[in-house]
KOLLO-104533 format. One record per atom (N, C-alpha, C): x, z, y. Coordinates in pm, whole numbers, plus 50000, padded with zeros to 5 digits. Each point is the difference from the previous one (the first is absolute). Last residue first. Example, Ala and Ser with C-alpha at 12.3 -4.5 7.8 and 13.67 -1.06 7.14 Angstrom:
REM residues 2
512855070849775
500825000650119
499235007350109
500294999349428
499115000050119
500905000050120
This chain:
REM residues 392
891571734017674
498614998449889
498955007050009
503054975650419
499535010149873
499044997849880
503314960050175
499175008650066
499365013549944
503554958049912
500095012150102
498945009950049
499314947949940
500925009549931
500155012150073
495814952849991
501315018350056
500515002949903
498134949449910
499885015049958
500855008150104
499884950349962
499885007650111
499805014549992
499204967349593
500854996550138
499845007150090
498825019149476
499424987050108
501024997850109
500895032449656
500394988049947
499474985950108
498545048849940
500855001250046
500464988749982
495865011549854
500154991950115
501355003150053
498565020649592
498864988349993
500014993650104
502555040050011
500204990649939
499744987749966
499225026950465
499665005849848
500654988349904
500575007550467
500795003749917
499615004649907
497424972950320
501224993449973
501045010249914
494374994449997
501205009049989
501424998550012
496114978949846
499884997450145
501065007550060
498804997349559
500974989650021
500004997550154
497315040849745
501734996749998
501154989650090
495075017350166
500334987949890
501295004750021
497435040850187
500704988550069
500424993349859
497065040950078
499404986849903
500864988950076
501175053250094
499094990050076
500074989649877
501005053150034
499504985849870
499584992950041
500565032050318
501125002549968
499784987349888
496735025350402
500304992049855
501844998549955
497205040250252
501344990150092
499934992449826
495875031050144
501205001549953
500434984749981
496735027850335
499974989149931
501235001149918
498185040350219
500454992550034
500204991349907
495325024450144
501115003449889
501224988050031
497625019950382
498955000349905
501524997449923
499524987650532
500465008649919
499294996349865
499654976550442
499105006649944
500195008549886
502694968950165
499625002650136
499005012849942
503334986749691
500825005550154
498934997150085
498744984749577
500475010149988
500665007650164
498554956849959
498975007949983
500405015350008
503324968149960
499264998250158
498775012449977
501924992749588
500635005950107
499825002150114
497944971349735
499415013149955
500925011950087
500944954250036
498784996350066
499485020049996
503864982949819
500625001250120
498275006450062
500134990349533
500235007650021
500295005150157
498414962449844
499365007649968
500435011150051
502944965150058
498935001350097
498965010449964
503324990349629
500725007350092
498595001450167
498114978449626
500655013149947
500665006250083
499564958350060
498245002850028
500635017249975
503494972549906
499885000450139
498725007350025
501244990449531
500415010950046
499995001450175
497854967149756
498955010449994
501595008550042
500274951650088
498735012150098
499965010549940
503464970049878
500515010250074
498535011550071
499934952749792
500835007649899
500545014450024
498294968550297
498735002949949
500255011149865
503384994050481
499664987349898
498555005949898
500885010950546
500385004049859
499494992449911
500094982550490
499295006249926
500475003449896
502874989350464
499494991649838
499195016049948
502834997450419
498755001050022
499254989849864
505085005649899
499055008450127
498764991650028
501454996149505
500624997450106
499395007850136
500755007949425
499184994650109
500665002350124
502015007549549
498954989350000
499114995650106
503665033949994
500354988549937
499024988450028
499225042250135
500994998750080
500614989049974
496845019049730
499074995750133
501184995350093
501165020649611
499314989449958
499844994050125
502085038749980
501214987949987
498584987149985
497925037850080
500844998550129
500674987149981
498295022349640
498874990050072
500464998450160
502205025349698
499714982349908
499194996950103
501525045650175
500874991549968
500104983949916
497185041750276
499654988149905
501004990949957
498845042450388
500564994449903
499724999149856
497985000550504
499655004849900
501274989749884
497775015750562
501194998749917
499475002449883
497164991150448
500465011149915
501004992549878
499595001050580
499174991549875
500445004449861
500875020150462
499505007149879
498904988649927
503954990150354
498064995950006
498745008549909
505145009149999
499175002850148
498734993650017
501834988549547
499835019050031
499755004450133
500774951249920
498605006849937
500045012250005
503804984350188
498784992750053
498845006749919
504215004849814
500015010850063
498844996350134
500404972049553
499365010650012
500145009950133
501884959650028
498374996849967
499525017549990
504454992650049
499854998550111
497905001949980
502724999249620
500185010250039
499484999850169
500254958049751
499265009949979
500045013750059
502984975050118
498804994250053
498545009249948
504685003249856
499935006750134
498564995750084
499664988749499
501335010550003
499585006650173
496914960249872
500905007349906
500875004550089
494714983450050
501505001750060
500725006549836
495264981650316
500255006049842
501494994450080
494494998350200
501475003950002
500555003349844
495284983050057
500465002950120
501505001550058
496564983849507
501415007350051
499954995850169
495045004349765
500944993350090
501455004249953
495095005749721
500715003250074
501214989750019
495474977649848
501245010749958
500785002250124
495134976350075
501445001949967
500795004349955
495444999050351
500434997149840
501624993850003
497255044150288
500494983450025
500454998749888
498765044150079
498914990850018
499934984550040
504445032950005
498855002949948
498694992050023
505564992249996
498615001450066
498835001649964
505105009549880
498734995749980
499105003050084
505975001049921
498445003950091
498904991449947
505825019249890
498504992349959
499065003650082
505875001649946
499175004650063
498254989649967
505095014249778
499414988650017
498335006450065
505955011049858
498525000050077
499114997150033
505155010849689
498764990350057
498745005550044
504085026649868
500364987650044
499044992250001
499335042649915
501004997550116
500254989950053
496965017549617
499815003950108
500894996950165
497574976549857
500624997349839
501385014949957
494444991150333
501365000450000
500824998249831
495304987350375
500565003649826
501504997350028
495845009150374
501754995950003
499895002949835
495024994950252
500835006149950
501564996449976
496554983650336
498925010749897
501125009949923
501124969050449
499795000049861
499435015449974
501654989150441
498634991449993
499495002449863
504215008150169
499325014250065
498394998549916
503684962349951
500115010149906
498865013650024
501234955950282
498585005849891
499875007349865
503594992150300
499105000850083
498415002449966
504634986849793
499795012550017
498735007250083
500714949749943
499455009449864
499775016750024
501564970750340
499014999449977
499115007149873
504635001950074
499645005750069
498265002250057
502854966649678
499755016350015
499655007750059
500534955550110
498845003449867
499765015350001
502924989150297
499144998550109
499104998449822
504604996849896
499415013750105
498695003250040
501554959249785
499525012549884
499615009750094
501344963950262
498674998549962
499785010049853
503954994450220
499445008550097
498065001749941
503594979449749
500305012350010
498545007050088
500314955149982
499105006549892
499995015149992
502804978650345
498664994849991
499015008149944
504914999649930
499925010750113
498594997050007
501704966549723
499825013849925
499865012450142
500314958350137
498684998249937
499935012749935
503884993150272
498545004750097
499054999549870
503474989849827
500055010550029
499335007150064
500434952749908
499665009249842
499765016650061
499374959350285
500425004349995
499885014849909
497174949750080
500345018350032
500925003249960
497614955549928
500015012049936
499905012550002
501994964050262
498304992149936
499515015449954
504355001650153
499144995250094
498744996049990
503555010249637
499865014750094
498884994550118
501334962849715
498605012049941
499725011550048
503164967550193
498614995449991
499095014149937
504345005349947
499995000050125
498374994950031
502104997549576
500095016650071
499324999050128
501264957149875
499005001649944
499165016950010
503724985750218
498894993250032
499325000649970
503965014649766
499655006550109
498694995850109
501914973949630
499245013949936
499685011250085
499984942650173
501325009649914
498835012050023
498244952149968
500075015050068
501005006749930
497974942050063
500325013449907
500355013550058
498474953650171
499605007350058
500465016849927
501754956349893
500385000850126
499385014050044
499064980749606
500995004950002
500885001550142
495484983249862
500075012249972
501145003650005
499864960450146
499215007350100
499885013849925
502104964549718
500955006650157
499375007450112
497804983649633
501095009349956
500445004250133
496524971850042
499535015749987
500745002849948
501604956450114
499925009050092
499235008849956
501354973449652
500755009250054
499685007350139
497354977149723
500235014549961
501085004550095
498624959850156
498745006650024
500515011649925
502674961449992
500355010350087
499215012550025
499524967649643
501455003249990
500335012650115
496284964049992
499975012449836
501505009050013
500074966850311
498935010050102
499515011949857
502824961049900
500535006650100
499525012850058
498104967949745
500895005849915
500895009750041
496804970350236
499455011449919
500975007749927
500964964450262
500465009850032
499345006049962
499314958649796
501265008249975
500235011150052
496314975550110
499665007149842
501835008350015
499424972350357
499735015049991
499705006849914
501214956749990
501095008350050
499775012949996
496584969049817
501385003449913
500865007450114
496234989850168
499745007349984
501185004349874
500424962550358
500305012550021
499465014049895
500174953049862
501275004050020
499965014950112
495954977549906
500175004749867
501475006650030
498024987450403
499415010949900
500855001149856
501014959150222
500695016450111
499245010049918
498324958749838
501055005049908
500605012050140
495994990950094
499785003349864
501655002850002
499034980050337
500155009550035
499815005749877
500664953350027
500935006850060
499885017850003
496544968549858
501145001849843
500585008450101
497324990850289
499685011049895
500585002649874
500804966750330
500135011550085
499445011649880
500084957949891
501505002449974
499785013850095
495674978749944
500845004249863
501215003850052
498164985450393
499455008049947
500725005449843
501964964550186
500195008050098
499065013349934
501864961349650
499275002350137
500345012950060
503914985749731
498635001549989
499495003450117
505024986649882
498804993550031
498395007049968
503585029850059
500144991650146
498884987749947
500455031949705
499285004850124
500194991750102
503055000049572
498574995050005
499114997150125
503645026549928
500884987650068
498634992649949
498925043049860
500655005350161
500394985050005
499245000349547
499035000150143
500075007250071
503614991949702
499854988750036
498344999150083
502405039949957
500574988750081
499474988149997
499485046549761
498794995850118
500124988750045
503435029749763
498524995949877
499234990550071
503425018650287
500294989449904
499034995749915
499285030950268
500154991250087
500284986349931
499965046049834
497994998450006
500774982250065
503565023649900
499494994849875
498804994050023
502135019050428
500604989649880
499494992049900
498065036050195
499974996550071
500764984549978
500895040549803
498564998049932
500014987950091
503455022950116
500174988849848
498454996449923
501045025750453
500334986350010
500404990749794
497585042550107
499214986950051
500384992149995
503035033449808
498545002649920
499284987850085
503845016650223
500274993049862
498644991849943
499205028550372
500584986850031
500204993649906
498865044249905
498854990050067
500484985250002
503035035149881
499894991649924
498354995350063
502545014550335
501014993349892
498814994949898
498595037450251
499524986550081
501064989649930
499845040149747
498554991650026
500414990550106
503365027249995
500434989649854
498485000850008
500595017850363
501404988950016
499704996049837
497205038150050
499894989650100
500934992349932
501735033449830
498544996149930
499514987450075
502995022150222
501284995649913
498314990649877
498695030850348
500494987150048
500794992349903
499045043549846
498364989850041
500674992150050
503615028349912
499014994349905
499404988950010
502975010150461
499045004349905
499554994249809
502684986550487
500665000049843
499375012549919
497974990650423
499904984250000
501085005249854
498485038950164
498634991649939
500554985849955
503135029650222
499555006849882
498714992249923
501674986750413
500554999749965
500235000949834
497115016750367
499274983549934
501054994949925
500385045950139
499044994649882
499184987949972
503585009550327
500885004449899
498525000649873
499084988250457
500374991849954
500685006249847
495675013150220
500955004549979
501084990749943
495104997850136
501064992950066
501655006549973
495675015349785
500384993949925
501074989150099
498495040750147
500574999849884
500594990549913
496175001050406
501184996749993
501535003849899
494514986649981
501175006649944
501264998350061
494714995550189
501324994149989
500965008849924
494784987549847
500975011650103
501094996649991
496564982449690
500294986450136
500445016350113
498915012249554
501144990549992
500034988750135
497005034749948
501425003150015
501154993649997
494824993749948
500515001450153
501475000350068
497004986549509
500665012550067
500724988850124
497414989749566
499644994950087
500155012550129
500674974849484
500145007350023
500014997250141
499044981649441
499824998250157
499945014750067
502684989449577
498414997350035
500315003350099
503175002749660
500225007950085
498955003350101
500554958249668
501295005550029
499165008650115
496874971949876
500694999649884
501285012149953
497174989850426
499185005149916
500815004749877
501144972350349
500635009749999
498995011349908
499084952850044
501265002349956
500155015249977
496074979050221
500145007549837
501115004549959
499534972450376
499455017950033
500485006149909
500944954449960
500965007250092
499305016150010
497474968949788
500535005349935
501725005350065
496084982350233
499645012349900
501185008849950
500934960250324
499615011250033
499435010349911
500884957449830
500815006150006
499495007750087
496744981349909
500565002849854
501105008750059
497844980450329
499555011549984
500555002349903
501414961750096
500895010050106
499055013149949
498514963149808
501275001549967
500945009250099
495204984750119
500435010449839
501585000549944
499634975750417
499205013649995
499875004949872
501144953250128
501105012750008
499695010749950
496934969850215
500924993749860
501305007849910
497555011750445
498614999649854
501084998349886
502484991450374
499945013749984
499215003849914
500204953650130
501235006149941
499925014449969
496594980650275
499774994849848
501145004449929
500115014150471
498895007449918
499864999049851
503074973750277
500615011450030
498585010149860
498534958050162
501044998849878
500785014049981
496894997850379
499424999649857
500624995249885
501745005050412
499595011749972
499205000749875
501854960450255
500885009749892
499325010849935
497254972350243
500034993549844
501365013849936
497945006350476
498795009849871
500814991649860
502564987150335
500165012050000
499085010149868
499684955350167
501025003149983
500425012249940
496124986250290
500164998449844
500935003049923
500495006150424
499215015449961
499714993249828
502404969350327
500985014149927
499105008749914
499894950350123
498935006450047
500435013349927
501944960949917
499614995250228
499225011649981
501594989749518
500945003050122
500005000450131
496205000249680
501355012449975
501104998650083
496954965050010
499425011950038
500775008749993
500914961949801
500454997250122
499745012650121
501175011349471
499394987350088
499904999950137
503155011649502
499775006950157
499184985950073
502555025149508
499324990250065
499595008050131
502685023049745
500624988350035
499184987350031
498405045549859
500155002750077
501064985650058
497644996649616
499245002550082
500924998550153
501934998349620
499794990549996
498565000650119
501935036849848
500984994950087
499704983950028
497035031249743
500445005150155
500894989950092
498764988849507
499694996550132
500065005850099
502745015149721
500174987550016
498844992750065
499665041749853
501065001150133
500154985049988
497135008349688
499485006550146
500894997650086
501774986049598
498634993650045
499795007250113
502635028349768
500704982350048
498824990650020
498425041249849
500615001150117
500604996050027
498154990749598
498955001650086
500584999850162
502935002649659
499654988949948
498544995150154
502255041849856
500764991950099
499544987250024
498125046649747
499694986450136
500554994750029
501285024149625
498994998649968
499534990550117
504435006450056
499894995749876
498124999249941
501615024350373
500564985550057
499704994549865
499585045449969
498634993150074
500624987850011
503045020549752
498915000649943
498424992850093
504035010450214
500704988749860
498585001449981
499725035950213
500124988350105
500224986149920
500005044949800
498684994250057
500154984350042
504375018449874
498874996149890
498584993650020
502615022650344
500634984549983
499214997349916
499735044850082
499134991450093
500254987749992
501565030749701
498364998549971
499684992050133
504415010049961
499894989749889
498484997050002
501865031650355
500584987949991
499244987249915
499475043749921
499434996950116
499694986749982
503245020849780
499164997449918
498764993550109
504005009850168
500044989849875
498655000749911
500715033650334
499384989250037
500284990449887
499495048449928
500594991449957
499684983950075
499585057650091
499244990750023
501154991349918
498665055750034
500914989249946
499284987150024
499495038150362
499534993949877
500944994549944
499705026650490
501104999649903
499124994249861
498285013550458
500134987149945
500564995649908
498895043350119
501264995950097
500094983849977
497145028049724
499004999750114
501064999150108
501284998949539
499174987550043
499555003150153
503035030149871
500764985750014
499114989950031
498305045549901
500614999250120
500384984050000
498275008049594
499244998850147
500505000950108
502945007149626
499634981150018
498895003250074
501725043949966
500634990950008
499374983450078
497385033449760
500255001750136
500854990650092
499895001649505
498824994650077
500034998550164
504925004449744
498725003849983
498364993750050
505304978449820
499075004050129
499075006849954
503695005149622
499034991150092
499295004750114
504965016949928
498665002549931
498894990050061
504785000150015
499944999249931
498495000849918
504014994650367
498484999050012
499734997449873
504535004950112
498935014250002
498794996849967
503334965750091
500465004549836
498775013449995
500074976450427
499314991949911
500065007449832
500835031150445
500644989749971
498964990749860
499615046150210
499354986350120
499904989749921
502765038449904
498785005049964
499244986850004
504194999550237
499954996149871
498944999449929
500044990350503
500375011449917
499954995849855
């Protein structure tokens, strides 16, 4: 499909993304570079021991080409002498095979690090598709291939030349010198001429190492629908999420409305805000907001407190205050105790008043609310979030 197509992919792989790929075996790997750190080693150990390990193997062999009369009429000797040249060759060897075994591990450390899935040994049959081995052999990447394995070749066989020529008149030396010396001049200069070849495919392996994490980030890229597509699946779905919260205001509110029966008193603005308070008496603290609302909510708050006959009291600054500045089950701010103590005073004398009669308390009206707490007093119409619209 077009969407599909190479010109679409336009957005980098995501996280998710390159985990899926790593945990399919999918890494960027560069064997050229591989390649170069395990030859290097290898040049490099033949060049610090060779000298040591043309000796060992030379008497191995100078060992193993003698033979006495015992060794040959009597097999089991025979047998313990290979085994113990077989043994001395392998000592002799041995740090130079552990060098390279390290740094074969290490390789992949460099490019994409070590990775260790199940998946990549499942049969793909996908990939027996002849029309995409087709598509792979006049591919990019193959067209990339075909000019590394070209200039490899270029690149050894002229290093290979020059190292041969510089070398000639000892390489045609070696025939007269002793056996010992000429076996260790002999393996020095193979060292020196192999670690120039491979110095060269360094140049090769600097060359391919960006490009395979180009071409690995650019293989794995995402068209803009994928990306939609990941985040609806990681994320959620915008719509279930707003149907979510939706459901989760419902289920606030409703909790709130619940402890509306519970409050001491409702301060009204008178219509449009509601803000319901409870104190607990003989516990430390400032009073509680319990519930608070505007417009149909409010109006919902008070027609709850009049069947709970929790008592109503309009306060229009100190409604907008408490409706601004504090939150549900939040303690009133300190700027707000003496007209709240003032409105509870009174709820408290009321209570009094309706069980036991006597003189009725009169309804404050001059509550001590701070101008600036006031979203429609001047001294605070200018802050962020101020109501509009509300009575005076």
């Amino acid at each position: 499909m077009a969407e599909d197509s190479d010109a679409e992919r336009t957005e980098p792989a995501s996280a998710r993304r390159l985990e899926q790929a790593r945990e399919e075996g999918d890494v960027p790997r560069s064997r050229e570079l591989a390649t170069f750190g395990v030859l290097m080693t290898a040049g490099a150990g033949l060049w610090l021991t060779g000298g040591s390990l043309a000796r060992q193997l030379a008497a191995v062999l100078q060992s193993g080409l003698s033979l006495d009369r015992e060794q040959v009429y009597n097999p089991d000797v025979l047998l313990h002498r290979i085994f113990t040249d077989i043994g001395t060759v392998m000592l002799a060897c041995l740090p130079l095979a552990v060098a390279i075994m390290v740094v074969a591990l290490a390789s992949p450390l460099l490019i994409g690090g070590w990775l260790f899935t199940a998946k990549a040994f499942m049969p793909n049959f996908g990939k027996l598709n002849p029309m995409r081995g087709l598509g792979n052999m006049f591919s990019t990447n193959a067209l990339v291939e075909l000019l590394k394995a070209i200039a490899k070749t270029v690149v050894v066989a002229c290093v290979a030349w020059v190292v041969v020529m510089s070398q000639k008149e000892a390489v045609l030396g070696l025939a007269i010198e002793p056996l010992h010396s000429g076996s260790t001049h002999l393996v020095r200069l193979v060292g020196v001429a192999f670690l120039f070849m491979v110095g060269a495919l360094g140049l090769i392996a600097a060359l391919d190492a960006p490009y395979q994490i180009w071409h690995y980030a650019n293989k794995l890229k995402m068209t803009r629908q994928e990306v939609i597509q990941e985040s609806k699946e990681s994320e959620g779905n915008p719509q279930i999420k707003g149907k979510i919260r939706q459901l989760q205001r419902e289920m606030a509110k409703r909790r709130m409305m619940q402890n509306v029966p519970t409050a001491d008193v409702v301060v009204t603005n008178p219509t449009h805000y509601a803000v319901a308070l409870k104190y607990a008496e003989g516990q430390r603290g400032a009073p509680r907001v319990v519930a608070k609302g505007v417009d149909e909510v409010a109006a919902k708050i008070r027609e709850i407190a009049q069947e709970n006959k929790v008592a109503l009291l309009e306060a229009p600054p100190l409604a907008r205050a408490l409706y601004k500045h504090v939150e549900l089950e939040e303690e009133i701010p300190e700027a707000l105790y003496s007209a709240v103590a003032e409105v509870l005073a009174y709820v408290f004398q009321l209570r009094t008043y309706s069980a036991h009669g006597g003189r009725q308390p009169d309804r404050p009206t001059k509550l001590a609310v701070p101008p600036a707490m006031d979203p429609l007093d001047p001294a605070a119409r200018q802050q962020p979030g101020a109501p509009h619209g509300a009575d005076q």
